[in-house]
C-alpha positions in Angstrom: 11.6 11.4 26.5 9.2 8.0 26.4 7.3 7.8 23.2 4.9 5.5 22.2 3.8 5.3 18.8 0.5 3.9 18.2 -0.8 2.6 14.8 -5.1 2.9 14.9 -7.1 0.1 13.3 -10.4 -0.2 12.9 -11.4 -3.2 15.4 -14.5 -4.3 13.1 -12.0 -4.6 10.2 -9.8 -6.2 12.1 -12.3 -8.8 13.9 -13.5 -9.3 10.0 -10.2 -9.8 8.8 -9.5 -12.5 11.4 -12.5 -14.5 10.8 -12.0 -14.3 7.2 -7.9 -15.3 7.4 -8.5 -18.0 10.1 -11.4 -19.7 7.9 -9.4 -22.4 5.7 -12.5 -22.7 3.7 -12.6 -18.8 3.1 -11.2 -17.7 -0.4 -8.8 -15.2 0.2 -7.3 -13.8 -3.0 -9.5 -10.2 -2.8 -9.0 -9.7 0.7 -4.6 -10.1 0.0 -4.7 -6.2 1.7 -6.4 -7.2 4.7 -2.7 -9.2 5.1 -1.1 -7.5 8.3 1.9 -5.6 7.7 4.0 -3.8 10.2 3.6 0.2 9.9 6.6 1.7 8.4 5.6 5.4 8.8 5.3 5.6 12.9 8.4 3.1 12.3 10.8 6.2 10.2 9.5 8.6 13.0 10.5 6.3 15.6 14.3 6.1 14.1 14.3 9.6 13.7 13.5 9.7 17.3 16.1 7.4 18.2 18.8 9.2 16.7 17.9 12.2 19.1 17.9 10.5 22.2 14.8 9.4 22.9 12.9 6.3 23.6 10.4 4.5 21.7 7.8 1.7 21.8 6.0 0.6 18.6 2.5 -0.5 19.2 0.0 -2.0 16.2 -3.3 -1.7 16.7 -3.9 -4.5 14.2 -2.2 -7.2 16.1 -1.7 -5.5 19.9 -4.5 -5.9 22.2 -5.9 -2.8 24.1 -4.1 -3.3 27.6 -0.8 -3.4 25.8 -2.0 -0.1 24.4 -3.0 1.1 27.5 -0.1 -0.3 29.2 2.5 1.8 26.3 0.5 5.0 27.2 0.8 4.6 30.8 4.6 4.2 29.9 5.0 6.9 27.8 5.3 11.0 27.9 3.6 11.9 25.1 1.4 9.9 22.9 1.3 9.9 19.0 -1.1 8.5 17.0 -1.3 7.3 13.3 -4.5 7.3 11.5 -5.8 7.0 7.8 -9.5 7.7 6.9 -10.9 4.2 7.5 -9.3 4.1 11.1 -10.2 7.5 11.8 -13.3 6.4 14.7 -10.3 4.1 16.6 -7.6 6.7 16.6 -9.9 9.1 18.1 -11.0 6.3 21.0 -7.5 5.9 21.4 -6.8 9.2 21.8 -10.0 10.1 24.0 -8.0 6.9 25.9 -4.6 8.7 26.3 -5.7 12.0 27.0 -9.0 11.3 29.5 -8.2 8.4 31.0 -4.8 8.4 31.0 -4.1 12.2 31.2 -1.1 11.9 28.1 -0.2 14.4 25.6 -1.8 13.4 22.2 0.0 14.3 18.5 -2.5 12.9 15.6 -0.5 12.5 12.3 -1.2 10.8 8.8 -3.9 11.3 6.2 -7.2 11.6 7.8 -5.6 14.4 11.2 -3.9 16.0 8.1 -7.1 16.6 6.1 -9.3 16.6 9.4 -8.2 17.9 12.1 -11.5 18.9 13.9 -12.7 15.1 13.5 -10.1 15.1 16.7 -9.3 18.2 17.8 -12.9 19.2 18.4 -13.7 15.4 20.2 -10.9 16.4 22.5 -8.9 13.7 21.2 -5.8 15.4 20.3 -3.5 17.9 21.5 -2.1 18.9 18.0 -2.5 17.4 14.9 0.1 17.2 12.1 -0.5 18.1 8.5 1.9 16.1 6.5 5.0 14.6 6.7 5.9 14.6 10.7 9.9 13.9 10.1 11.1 17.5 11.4 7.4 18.2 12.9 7.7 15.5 15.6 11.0 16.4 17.0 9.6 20.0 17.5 6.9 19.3 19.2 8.7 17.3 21.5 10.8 20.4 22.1 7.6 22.5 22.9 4.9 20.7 23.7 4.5 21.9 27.4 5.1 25.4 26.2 1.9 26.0 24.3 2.9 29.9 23.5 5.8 28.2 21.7 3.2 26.3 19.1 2.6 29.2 16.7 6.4 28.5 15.6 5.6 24.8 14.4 4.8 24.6 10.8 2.6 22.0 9.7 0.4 21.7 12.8 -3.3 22.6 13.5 -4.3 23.2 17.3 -6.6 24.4 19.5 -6.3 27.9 21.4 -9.1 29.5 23.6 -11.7 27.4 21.9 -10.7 28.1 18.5 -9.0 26.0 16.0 -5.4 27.4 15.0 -3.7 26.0 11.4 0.1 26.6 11.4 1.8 27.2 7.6 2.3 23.8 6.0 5.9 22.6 6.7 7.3 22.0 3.1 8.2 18.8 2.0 11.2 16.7 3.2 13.3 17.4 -0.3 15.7 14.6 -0.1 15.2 11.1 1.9 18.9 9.5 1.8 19.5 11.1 5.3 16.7 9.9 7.1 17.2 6.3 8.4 15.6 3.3 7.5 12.3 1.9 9.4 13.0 1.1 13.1 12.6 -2.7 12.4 14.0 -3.5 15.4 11.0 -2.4 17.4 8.8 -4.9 15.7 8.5 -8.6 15.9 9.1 -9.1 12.3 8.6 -12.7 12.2 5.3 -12.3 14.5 4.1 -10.5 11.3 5.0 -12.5 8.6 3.4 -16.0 10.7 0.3 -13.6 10.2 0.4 -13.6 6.8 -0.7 -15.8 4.0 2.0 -14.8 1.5 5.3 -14.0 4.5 7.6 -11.3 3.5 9.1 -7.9 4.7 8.0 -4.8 3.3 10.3 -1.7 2.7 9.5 2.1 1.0 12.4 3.3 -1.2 10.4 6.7 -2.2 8.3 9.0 -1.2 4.8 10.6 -3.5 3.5 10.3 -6.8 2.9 12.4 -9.7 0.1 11.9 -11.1 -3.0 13.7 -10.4 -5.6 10.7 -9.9 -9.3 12.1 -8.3 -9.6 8.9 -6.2 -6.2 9.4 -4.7 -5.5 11.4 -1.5 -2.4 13.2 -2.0 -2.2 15.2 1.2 0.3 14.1 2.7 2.6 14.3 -0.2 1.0 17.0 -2.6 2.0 15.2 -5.9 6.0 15.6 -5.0 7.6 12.8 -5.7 11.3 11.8 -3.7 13.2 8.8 -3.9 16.3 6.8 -2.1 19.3 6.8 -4.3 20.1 3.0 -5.7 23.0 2.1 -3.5 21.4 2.8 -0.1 18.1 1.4 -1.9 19.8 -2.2 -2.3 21.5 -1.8 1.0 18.5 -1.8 2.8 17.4 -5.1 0.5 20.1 -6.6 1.5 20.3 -5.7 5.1 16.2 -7.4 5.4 17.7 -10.4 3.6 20.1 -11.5 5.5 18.7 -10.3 9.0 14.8 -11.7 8.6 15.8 -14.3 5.7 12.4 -13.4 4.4 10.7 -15.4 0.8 10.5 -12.1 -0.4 10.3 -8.4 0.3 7.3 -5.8 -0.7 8.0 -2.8 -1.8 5.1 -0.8 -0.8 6.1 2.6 -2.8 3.3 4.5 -4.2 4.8 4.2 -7.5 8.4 2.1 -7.8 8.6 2.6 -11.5 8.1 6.3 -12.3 12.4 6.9 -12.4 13.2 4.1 -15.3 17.0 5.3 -14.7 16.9 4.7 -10.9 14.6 1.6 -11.9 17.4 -0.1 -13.9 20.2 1.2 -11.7 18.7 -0.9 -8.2 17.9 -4.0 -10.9 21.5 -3.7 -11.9 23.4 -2.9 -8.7 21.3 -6.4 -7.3 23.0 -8.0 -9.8 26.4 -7.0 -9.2 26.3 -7.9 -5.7 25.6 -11.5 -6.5 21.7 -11.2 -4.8 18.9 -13.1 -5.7 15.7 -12.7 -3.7 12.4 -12.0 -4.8 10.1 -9.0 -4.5 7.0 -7.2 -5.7 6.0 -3.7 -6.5 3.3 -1.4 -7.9 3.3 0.2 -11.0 1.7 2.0 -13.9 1.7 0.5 -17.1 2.5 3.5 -19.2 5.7 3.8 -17.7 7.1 0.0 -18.8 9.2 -0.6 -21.3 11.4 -3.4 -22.7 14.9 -2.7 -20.5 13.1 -1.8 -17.8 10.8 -4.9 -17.5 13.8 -7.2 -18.6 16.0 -5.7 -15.4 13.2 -6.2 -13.4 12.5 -9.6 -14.0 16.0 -10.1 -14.3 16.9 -8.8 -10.3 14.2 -10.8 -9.1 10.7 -8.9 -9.7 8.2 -12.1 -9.6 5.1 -9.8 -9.5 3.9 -6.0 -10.4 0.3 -4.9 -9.7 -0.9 -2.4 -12.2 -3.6 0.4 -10.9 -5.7 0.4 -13.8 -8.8 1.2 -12.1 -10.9 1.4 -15.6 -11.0 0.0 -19.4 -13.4 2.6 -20.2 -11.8 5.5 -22.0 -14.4 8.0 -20.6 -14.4 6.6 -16.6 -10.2 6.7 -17.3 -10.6 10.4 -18.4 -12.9 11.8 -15.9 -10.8 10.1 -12.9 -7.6 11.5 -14.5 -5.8 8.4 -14.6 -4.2 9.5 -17.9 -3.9 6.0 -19.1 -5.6 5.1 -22.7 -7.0 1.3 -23.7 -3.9 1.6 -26.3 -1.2 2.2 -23.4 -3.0 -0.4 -21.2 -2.7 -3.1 -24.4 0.7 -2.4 -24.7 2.1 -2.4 -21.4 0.0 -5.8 -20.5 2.1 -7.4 -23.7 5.5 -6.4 -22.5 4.9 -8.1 -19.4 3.2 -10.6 -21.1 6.6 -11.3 -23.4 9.1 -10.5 -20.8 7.1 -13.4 -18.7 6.3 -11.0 -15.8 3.5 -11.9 -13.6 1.1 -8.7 -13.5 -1.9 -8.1 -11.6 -4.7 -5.5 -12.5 -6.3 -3.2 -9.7 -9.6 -2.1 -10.7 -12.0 -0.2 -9.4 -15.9 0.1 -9.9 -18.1 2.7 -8.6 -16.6 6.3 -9.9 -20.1 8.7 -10.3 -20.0 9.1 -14.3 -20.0 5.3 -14.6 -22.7 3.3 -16.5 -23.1 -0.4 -17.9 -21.7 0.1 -20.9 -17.9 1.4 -19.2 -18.1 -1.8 -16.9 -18.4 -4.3 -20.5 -15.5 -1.9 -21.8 -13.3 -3.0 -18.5 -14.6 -6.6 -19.2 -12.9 -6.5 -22.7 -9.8 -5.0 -22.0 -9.3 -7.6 -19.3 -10.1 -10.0 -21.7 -7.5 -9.1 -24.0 -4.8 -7.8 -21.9 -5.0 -10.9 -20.0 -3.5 -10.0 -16.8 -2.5 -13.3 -14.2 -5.1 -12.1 -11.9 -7.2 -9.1 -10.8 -8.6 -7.5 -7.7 -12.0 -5.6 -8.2 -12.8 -3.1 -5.7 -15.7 -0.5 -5.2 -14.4 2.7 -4.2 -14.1 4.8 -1.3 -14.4 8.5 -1.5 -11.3 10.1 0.8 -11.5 13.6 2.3 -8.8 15.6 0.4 -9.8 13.5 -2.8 -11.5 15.5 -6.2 -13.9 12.3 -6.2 -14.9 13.1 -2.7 -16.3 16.6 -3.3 -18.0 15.1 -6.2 -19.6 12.5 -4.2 -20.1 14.8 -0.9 -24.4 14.8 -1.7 -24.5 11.1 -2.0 -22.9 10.3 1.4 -24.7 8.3 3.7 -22.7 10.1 6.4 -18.9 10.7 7.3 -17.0 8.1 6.1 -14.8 8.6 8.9 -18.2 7.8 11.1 -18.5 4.1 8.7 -15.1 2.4 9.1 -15.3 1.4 5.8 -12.4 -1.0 4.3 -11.5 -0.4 0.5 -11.5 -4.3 0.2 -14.8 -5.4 1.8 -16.9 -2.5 -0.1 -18.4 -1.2 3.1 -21.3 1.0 1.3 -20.2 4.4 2.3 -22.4 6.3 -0.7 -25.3 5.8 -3.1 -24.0 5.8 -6.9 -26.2 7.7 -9.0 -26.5 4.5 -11.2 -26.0 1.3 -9.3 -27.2 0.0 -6.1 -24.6 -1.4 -3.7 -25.3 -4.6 -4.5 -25.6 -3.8 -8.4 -21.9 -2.8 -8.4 -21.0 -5.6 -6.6 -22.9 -8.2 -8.8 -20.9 -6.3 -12.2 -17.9 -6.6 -9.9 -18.2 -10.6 -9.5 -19.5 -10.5 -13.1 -15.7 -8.8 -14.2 -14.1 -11.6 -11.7 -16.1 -14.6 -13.8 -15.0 -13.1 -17.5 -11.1 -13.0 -16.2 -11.5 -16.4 -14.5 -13.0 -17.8 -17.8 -11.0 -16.0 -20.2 -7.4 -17.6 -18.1 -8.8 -20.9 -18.1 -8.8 -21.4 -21.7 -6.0 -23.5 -23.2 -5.8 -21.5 -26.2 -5.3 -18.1 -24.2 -2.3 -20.4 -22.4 -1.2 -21.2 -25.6 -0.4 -17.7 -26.8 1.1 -16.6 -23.8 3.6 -19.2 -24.1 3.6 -18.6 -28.2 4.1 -14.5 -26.9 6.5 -15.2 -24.9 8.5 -17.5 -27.4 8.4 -15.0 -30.2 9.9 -12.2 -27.6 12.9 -14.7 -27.2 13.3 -14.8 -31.0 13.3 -10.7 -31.2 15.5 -10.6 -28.3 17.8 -13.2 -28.3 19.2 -11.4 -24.6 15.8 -13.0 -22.7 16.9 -16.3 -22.9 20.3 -15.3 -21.3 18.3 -13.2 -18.6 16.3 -16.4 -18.4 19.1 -19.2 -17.8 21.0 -16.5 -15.5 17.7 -16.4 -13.1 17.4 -20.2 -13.0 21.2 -20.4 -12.2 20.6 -17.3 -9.2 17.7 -18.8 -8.1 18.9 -22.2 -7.2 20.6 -20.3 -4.5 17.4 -18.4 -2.6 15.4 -21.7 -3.4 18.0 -23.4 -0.7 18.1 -20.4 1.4 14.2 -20.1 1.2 13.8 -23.9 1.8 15.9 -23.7 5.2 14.2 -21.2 6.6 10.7 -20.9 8.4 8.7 -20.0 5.4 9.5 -23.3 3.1 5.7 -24.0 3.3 5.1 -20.9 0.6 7.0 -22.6 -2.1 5.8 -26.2 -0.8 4.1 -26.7 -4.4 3.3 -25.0 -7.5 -0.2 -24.8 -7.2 -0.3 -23.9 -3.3 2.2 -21.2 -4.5 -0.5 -19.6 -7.1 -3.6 -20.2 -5.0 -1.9 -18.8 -1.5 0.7 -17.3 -2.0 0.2 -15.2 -5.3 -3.7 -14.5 -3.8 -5.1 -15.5 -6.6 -8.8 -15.9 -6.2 -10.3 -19.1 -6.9 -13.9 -18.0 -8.9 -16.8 -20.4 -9.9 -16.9 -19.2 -14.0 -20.6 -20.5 -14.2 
């Protein structure tokens, strides 16, 4: 069968995101997520799809115009669709598209069709919507999709019959993700995307889920079970992007990289012993560093890990379940600060129990855990999130209805303290203390003192250290030959650009 797999932006993000990224003026370091990245979960279904025969077109909403849309629905037999929350209005255009205009069978999948399925199912702009993971769900409904007395057998889908809506059982979880095949890259014009974006690289997902139980984050799709690729087919994959893209670096966009320190260390080491040397990001939580694990990092090439840590107040960080403490937050901040790891602080303003007092407490841990930069964001209640029940009376209206963007603070709520524009004046306000606070020589000072004093306790850093320098010489020439020389064209373009580092007027 044709299959075209369609990846639903919001348009008014996407127009805003434009203007904002084609504006040289425009400061850019808050807005590093509006960077364009090809979608890697419509691009695992489409391998999976591949491997059974089928044929498969890729399109991106975020950089595909509609008559190439059109024109891959036109093409294909059935249609799918990939939608989370803030996209939610587009998909269900696109689909109203597909199936009206077009006459195409419709499959919605990702967070928003698996936590509301009537937002589409009752516009008429889906066929079936799938709850979760759509690995072994996809293929099925292939099998069955003009056989609608065949549907009741699909787990994980949610449906219409003679008017009424039908949920199937939820399919369990996909238990182990070595057999499934890496991201159908070659159905994207990889370096198309990264000549879109400010800091160039290819992204990759070595595991699936998190753990933790977080009220701001919408586990749905993965209900807090997490999964993970084994290191050697981990590093394959790294090295496979490396030498066919030759990207500056690769993001690993895993909801949590860190949470096996075994398999953590085991990827850092197997790098190693094949001689690589590229660099790479991930997220993290800081009360899962340690020493070794940090070191290895740093060691195989980590040049950056951004920390959620959404709060410094003690009381905001218990009633959003983050289960971090200021004490975990201090100590994780100083082992990156001594193992000279370039960390970055997510934080986010606007959860119902906050007052003034929990933003100056977030103020002074910033101050003392002195991370290289921070994005402040206000939040953005999800369907399927504990935060979202709690802020259901205070909607202005379905979020789904707003196209909000986590990153521009679209105002989807009114906070029981703040105005709007309150929480974003303490949000420039936390942006101003962290630009002042860097900008002080003696701060600089004691990094450099910090990280001096780590070498003296652990003699094995300045090995680790001389070993990079040696390794890196080698991706510096690779880098330098390739298209993307520009991002390492000087130290402070490199900060400012490519490390998104907001530039902040401290007065």
């Amino acid at each position: 069968m044709k299959v075209a797999l369609i990846y639903a932006k919001s348009q008014a993000i996407r127009e805003k995101a434009a203007a904002i990224f084609s504006d040289d003026k425009a400061v850019k370091g808050e807005l590093a997520r509006d960077e364009i990245y090809p979608p890697l979960g419509i691009a695992i279904l489409a391998a999976e799809l591949e491997q059974l025969g089928h044929t498969v077109k890729l399109i991106d909403d975020s950089i595909d115009e509609l008559s190439d849309i059109r024109a891959a629905m036109e093409w294909a037999d059935l249609v799918g669709i990939s939608s989370l929350t803030p996209n939610a209005r587009r998909a269900r255009e696109l689909g109203k598209i597909a199936r009206d205009e077009i006459g195409r069978f419709v499959v919605m999948g990702g967070p928003h069709p698996t936590t509301n399925p009537e937002f589409f199912l009752q516009a008429g702009a889906a066929d079936i919507c799938v709850q979760g993971e759509g690995d072994e769900t996809l293929p099925e409904i292939l099998a069955a999709y003009k056989n609608p007395e065949k549907w009741g057998d699909i787990l994980g889908i949610t449906y219409m019959k003679d008017g009424v809506q039908v949920a199937n059982t939820r399919r369990p979880l996909i238990k182990k993700v070595d057999p499934l095949p890496y991201p159908a890259y070659h159905l994207y014009d990889i370096p198309k995307y990264m000549r879109l974006m400010v800091n160039p690289g290819v992204t990759m997902i070595t595991s699936r889920g998190c753990p933790y139980a977080c009220t701001f984050c919408d586990a749905e799709m993965t209900p807090r079970q997490y999964r993970a690729m084994s290191p050697e087919k981990t590093v394959d994959l790294m090295e496979f992007l490396i030498k066919k893209y030759n990207p500056p670096q690769l993001v690993l966009f895993d909801d949590l990289f860190t949470i096996q320190r075994k398999r953590v260390i085991a990827i850092c080491q197997e790098i190693v012993r094949r001689g690589l040397y590229f660099e790479w990001i991930c997220e993290s939580r800081l009360d899962t560093m340690d020493f070794e694990m940090l070191r290895w990092m740093r060691k195989a090439g980590c040049v950056k890990v951004y920390y959620g840590l959404e709060s410094g107040s003690p009381d905001v960080l218990v009633t959003m379940k983050k289960g971090l403490t200021p004490e975990k937050i201090q100590n994780g901040a100083r082992l990156n600060r001594e193992v000279g790891m370039y960390f970055k602080f997510f934080i986010l303003y606007g959860f119902p129990n906050e007052k003034h007092n929990d933003h100056r407490l977030t103020e002074l841990i910033v101050q003392k855990a002195r991370p290289n930069a921070i994005c402040v964001s206000v939040l953005q209640p999800i369907p399927g999130t504990e935060v979202y029940e709690q802020l259901k009376p205070h909607l202005l209206k379905d979020v789904a209805d707003i196209e909000f963007h986590y990153w521009h603070s679209t105002e989807t709520f009114k906070h029981p303290t703040f105005s709007h524009s309150e929480l974003h004046a303490e949000r420039d306000q936390l942006l101003k203390v962290h630009a002042k606070e860097m900008s002080k020589l003696s701060v600089k000072l004691q990094r450099k003192w910090e990280r001096l004093c780590a070498m003296v306790k652990h003699p094995v850093l300045i090995g680790d250290w001389l070993e990079v320098r040696k390794r890196r010489k080698s991706f510096m020439k690779r880098v330098q030959q390739s298209d993307w020389a520009h991002v390492y064209a000087g130290r402070d373009a490199r900060d400012v650009v490519a490390l998104q580092v907001p530039q902040v007027n401290t007065k």
